[in-house]
mmCIF file of the N, C-alpha and C atoms, coordinates in Angstrom:
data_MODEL
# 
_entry.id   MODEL 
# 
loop_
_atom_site.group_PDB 
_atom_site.id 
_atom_site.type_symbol 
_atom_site.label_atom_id 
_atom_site.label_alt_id 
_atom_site.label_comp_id 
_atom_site.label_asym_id 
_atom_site.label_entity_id 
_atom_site.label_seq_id 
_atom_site.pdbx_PDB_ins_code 
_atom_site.Cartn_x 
_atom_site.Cartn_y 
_atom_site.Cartn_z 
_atom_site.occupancy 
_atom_site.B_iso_or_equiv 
_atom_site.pdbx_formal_charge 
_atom_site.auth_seq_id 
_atom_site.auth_comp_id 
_atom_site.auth_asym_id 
_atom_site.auth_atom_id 
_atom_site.pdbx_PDB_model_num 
ATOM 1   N N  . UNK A 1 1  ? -154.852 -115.805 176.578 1.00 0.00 ? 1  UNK A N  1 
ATOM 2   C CA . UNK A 1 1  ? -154.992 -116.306 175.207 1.00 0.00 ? 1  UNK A CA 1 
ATOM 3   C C  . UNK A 1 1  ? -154.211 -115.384 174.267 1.00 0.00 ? 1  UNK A C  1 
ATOM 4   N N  . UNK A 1 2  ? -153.842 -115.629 173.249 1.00 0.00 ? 2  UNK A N  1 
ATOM 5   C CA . UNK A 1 2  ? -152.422 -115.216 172.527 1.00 0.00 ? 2  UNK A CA 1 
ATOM 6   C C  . UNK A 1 2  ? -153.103 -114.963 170.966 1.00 0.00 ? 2  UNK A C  1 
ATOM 7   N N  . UNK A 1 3  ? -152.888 -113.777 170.464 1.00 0.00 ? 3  UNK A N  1 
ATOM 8   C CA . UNK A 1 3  ? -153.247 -113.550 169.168 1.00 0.00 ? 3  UNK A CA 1 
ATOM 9   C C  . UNK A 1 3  ? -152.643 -114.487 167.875 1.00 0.00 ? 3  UNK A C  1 
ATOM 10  N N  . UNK A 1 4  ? -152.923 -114.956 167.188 1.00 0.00 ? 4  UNK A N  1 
ATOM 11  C CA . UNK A 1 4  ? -152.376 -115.902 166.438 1.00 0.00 ? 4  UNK A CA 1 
ATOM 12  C C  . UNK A 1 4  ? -152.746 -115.445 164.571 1.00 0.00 ? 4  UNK A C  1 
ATOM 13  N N  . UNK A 1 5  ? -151.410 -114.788 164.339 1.00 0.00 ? 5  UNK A N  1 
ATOM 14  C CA . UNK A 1 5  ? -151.923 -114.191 162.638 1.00 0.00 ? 5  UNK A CA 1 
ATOM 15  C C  . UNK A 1 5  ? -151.221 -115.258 161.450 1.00 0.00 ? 5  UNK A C  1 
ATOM 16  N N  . UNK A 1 6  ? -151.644 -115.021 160.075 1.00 0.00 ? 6  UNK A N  1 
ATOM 17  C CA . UNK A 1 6  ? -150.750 -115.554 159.147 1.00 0.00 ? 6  UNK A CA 1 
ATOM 18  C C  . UNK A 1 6  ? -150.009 -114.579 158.462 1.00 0.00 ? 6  UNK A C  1 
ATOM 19  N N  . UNK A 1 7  ? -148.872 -114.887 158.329 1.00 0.00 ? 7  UNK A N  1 
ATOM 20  C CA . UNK A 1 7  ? -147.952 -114.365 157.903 1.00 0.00 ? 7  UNK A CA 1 
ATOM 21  C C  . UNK A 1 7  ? -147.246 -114.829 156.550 1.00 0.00 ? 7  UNK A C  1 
ATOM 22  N N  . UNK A 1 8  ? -147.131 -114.128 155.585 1.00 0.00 ? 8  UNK A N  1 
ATOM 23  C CA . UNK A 1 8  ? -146.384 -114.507 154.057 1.00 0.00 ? 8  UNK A CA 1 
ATOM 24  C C  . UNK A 1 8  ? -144.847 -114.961 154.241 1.00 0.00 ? 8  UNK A C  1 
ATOM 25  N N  . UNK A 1 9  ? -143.913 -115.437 153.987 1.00 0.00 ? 9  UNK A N  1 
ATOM 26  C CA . UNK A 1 9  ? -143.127 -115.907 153.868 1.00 0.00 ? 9  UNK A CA 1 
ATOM 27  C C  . UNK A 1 9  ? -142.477 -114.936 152.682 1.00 0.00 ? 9  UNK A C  1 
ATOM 28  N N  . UNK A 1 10 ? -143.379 -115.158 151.492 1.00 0.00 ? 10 UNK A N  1 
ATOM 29  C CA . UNK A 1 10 ? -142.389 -114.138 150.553 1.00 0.00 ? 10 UNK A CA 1 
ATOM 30  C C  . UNK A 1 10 ? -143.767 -113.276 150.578 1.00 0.00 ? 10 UNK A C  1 
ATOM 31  N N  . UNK A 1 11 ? -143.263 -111.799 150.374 1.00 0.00 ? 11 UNK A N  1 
ATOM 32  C CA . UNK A 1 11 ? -144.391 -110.522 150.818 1.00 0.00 ? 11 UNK A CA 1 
ATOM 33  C C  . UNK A 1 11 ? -145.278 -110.367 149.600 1.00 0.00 ? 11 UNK A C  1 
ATOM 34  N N  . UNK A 1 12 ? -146.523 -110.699 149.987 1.00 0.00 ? 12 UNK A N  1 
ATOM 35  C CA . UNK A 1 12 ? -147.521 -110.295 149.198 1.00 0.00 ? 12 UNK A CA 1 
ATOM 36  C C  . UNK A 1 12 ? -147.415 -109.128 148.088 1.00 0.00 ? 12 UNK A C  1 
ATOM 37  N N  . UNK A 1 13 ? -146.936 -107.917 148.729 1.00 0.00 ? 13 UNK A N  1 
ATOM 38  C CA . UNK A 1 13 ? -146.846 -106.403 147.748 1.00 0.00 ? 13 UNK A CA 1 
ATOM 39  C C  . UNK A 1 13 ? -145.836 -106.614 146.755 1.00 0.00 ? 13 UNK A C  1 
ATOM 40  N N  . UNK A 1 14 ? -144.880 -107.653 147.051 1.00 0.00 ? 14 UNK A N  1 
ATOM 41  C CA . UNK A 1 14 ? -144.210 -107.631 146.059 1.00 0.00 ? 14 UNK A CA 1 
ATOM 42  C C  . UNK A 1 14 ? -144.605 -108.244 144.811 1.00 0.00 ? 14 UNK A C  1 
ATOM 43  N N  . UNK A 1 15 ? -145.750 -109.507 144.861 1.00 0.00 ? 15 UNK A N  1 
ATOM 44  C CA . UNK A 1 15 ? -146.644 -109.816 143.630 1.00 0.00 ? 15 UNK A CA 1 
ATOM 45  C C  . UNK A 1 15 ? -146.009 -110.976 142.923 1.00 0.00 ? 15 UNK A C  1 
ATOM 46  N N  . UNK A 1 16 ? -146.554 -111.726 142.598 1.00 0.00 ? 16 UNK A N  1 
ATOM 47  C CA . UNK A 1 16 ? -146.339 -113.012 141.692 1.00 0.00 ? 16 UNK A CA 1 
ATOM 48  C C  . UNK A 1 16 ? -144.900 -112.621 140.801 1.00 0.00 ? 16 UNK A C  1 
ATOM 49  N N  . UNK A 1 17 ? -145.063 -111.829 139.773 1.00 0.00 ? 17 UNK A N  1 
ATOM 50  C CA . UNK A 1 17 ? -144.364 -111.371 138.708 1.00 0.00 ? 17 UNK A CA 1 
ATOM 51  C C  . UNK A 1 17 ? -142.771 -111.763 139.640 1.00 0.00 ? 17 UNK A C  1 
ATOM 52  N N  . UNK A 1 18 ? -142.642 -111.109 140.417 1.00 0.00 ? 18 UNK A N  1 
ATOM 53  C CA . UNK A 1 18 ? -141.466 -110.829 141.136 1.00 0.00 ? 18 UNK A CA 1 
ATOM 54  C C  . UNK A 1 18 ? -141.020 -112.464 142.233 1.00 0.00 ? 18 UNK A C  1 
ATOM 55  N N  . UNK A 1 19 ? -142.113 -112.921 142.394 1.00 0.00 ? 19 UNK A N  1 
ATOM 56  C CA . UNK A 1 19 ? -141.851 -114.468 143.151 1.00 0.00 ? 19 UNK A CA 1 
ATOM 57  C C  . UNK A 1 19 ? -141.073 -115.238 141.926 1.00 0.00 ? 19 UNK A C  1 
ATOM 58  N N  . UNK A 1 20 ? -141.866 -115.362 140.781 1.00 0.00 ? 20 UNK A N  1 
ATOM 59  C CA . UNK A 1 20 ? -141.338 -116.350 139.982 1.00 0.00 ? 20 UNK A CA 1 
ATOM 60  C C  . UNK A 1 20 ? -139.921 -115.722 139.229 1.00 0.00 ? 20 UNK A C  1 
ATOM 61  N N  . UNK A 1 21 ? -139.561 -114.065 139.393 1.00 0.00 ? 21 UNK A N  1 
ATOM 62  C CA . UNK A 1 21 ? -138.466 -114.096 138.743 1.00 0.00 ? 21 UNK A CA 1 
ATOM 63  C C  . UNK A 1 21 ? -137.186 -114.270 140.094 1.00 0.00 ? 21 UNK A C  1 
ATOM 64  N N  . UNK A 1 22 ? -137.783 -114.395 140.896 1.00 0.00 ? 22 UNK A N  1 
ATOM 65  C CA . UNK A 1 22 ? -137.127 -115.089 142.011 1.00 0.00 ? 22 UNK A CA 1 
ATOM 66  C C  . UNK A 1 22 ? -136.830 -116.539 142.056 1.00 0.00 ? 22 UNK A C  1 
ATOM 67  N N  . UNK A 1 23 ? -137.858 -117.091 141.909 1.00 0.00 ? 23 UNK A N  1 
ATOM 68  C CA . UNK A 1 23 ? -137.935 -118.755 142.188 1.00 0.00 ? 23 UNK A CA 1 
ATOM 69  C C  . UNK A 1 23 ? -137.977 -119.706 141.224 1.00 0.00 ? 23 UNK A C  1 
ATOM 70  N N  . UNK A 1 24 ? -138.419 -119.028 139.786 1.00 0.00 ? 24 UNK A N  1 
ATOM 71  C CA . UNK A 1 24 ? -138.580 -119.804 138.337 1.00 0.00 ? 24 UNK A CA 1 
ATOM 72  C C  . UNK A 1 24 ? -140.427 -120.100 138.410 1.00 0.00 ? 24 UNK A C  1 
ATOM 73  N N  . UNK A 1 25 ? -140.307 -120.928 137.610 1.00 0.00 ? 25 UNK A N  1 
ATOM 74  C CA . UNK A 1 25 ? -141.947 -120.842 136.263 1.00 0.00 ? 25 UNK A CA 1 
ATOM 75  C C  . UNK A 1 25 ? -142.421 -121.807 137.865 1.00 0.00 ? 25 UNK A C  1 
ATOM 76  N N  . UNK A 1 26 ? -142.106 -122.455 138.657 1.00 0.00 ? 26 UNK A N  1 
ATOM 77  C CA . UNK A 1 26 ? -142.035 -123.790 139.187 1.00 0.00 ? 26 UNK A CA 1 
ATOM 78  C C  . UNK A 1 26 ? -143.152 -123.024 140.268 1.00 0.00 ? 26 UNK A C  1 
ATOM 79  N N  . UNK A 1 27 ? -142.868 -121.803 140.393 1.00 0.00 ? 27 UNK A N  1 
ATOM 80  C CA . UNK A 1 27 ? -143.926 -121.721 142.125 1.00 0.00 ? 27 UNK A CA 1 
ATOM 81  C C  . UNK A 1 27 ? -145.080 -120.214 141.392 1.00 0.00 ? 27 UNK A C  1 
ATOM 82  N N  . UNK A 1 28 ? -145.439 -120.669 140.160 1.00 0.00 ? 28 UNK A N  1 
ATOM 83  C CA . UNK A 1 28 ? -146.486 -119.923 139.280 1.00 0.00 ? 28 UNK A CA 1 
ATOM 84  C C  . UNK A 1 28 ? -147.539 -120.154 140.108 1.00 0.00 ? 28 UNK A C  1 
ATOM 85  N N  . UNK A 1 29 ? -148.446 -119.356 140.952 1.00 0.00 ? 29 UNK A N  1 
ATOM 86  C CA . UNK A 1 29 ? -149.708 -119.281 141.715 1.00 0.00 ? 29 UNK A CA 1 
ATOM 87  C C  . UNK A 1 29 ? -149.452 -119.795 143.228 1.00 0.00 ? 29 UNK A C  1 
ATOM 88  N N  . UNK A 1 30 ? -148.157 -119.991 143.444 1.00 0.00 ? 30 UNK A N  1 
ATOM 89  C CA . UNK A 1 30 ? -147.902 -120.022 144.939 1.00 0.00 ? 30 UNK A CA 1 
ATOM 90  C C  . UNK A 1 30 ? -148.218 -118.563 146.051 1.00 0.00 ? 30 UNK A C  1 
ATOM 91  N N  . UNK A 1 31 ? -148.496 -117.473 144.993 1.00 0.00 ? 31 UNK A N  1 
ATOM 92  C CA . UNK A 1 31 ? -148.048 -116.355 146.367 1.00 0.00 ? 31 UNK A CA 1 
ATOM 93  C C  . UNK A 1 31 ? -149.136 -116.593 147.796 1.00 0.00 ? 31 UNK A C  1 
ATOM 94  N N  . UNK A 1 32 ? -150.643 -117.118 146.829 1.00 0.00 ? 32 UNK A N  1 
ATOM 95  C CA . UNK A 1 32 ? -151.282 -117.216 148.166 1.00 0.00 ? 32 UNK A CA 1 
ATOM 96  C C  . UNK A 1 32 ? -152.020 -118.284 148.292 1.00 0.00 ? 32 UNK A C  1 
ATOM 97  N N  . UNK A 1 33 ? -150.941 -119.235 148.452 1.00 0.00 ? 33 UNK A N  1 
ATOM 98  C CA . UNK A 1 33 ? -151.187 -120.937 148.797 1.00 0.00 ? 33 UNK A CA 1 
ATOM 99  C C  . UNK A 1 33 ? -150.777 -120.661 150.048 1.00 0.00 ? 33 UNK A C  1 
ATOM 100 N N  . UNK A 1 34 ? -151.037 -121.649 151.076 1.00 0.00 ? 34 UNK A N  1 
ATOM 101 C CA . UNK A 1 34 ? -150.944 -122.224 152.061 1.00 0.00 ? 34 UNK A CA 1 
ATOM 102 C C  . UNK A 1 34 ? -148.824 -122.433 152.981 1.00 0.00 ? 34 UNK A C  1 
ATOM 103 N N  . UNK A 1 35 ? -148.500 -122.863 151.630 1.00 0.00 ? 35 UNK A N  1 
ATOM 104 C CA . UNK A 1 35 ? -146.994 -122.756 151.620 1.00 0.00 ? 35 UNK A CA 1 
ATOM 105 C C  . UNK A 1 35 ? -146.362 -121.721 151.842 1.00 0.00 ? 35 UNK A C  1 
ATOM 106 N N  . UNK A 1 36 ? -146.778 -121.085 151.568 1.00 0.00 ? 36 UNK A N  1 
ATOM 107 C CA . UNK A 1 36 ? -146.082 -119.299 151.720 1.00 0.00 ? 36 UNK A CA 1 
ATOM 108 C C  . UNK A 1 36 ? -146.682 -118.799 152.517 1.00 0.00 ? 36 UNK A C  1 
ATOM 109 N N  . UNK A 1 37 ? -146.629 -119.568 153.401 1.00 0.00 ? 37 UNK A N  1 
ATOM 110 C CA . UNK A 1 37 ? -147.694 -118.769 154.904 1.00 0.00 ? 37 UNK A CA 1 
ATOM 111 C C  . UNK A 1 37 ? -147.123 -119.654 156.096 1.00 0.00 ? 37 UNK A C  1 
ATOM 112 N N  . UNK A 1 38 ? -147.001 -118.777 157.651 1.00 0.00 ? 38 UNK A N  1 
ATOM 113 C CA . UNK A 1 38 ? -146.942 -119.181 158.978 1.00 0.00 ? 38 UNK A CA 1 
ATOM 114 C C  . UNK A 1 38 ? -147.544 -118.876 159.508 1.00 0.00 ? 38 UNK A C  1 
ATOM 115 N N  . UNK A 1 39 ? -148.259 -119.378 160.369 1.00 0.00 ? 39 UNK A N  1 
ATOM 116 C CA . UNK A 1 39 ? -148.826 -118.911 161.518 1.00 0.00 ? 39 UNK A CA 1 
ATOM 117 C C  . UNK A 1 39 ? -147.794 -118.488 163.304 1.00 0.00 ? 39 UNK A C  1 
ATOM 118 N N  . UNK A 1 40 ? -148.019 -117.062 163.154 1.00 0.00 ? 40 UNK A N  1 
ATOM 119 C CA . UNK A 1 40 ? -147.145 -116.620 164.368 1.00 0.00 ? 40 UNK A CA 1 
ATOM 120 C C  . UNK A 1 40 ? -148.192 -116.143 164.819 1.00 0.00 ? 40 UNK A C  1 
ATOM 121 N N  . UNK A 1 41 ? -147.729 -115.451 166.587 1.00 0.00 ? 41 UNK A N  1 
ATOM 122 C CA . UNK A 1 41 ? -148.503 -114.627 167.132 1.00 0.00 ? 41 UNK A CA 1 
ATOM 123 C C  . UNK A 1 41 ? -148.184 -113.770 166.610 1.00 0.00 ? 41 UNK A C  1 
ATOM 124 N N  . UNK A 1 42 ? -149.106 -112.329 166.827 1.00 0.00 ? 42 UNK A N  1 
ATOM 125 C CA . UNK A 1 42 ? -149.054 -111.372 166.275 1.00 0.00 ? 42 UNK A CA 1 
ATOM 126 C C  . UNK A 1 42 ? -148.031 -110.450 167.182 1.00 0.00 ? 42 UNK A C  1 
ATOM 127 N N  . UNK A 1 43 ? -147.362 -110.258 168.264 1.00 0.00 ? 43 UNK A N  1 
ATOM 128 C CA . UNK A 1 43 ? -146.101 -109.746 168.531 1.00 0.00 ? 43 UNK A CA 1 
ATOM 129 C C  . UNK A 1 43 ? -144.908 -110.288 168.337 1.00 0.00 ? 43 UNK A C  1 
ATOM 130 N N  . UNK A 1 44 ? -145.151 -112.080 167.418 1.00 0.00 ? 44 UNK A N  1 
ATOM 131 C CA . UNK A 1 44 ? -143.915 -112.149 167.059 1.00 0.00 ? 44 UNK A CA 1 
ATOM 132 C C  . UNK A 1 44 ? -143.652 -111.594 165.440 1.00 0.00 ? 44 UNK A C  1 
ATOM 133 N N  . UNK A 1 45 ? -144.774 -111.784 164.925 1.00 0.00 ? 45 UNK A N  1 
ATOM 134 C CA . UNK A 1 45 ? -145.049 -111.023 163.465 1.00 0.00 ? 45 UNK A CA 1 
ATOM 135 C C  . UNK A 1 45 ? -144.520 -109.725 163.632 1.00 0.00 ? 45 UNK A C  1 
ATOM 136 N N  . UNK A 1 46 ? -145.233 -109.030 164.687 1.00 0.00 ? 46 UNK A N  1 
ATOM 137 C CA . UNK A 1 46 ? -144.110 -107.115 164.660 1.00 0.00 ? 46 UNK A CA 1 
ATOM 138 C C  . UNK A 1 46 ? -143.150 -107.451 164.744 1.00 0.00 ? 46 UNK A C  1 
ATOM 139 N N  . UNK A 1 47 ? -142.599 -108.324 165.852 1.00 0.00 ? 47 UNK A N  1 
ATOM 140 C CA . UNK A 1 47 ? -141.221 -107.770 166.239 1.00 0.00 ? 47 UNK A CA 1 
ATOM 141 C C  . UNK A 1 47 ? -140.413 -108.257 164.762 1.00 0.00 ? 47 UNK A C  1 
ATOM 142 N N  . UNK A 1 48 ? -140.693 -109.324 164.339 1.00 0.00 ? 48 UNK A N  1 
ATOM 143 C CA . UNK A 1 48 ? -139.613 -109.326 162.890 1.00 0.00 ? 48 UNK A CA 1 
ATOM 144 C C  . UNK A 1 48 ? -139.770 -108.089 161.457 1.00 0.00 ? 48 UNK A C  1 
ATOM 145 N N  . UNK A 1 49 ? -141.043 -107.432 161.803 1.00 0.00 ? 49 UNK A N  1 
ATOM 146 C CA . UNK A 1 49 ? -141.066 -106.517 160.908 1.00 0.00 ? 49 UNK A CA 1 
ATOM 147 C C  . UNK A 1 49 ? -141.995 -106.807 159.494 1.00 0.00 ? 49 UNK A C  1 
ATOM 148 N N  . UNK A 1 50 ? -142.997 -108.155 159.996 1.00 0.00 ? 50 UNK A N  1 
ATOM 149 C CA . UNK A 1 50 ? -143.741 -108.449 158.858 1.00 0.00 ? 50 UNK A CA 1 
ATOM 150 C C  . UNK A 1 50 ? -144.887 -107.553 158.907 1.00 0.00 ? 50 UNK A C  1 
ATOM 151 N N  . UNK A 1 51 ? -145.644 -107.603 157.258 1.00 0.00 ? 51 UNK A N  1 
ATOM 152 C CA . UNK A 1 51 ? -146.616 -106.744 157.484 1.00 0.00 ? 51 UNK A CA 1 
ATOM 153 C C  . UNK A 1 51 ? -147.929 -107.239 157.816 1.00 0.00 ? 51 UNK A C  1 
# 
């Protein structure tokens, strides 16, 4: 059986402020919706270097 984590897409520490001056007014309260998230195993999560 295989560990299975969620993973952010755009990184949490970096914080809202910094998503939307990335993306515009348009993804205001996206950082921790559902959308901005994958589900990997958790040695494929290390090996790319997520946190």
């Amino acid at each position: 059986m295989s560990n299975i984590t969620a993973a952010h897409l755009f990184p949490h520490k970096l914080g809202q402020d910094i998503l939307v001056s990335f993306f515009g007014e348009d993804v205001e309260g996206e950082l921790m919706m559902a959308r901005n998230g994958l589900l990997l195993q958790t040695d494929v999560e290390s090996a790319l270097g997520l946190p």
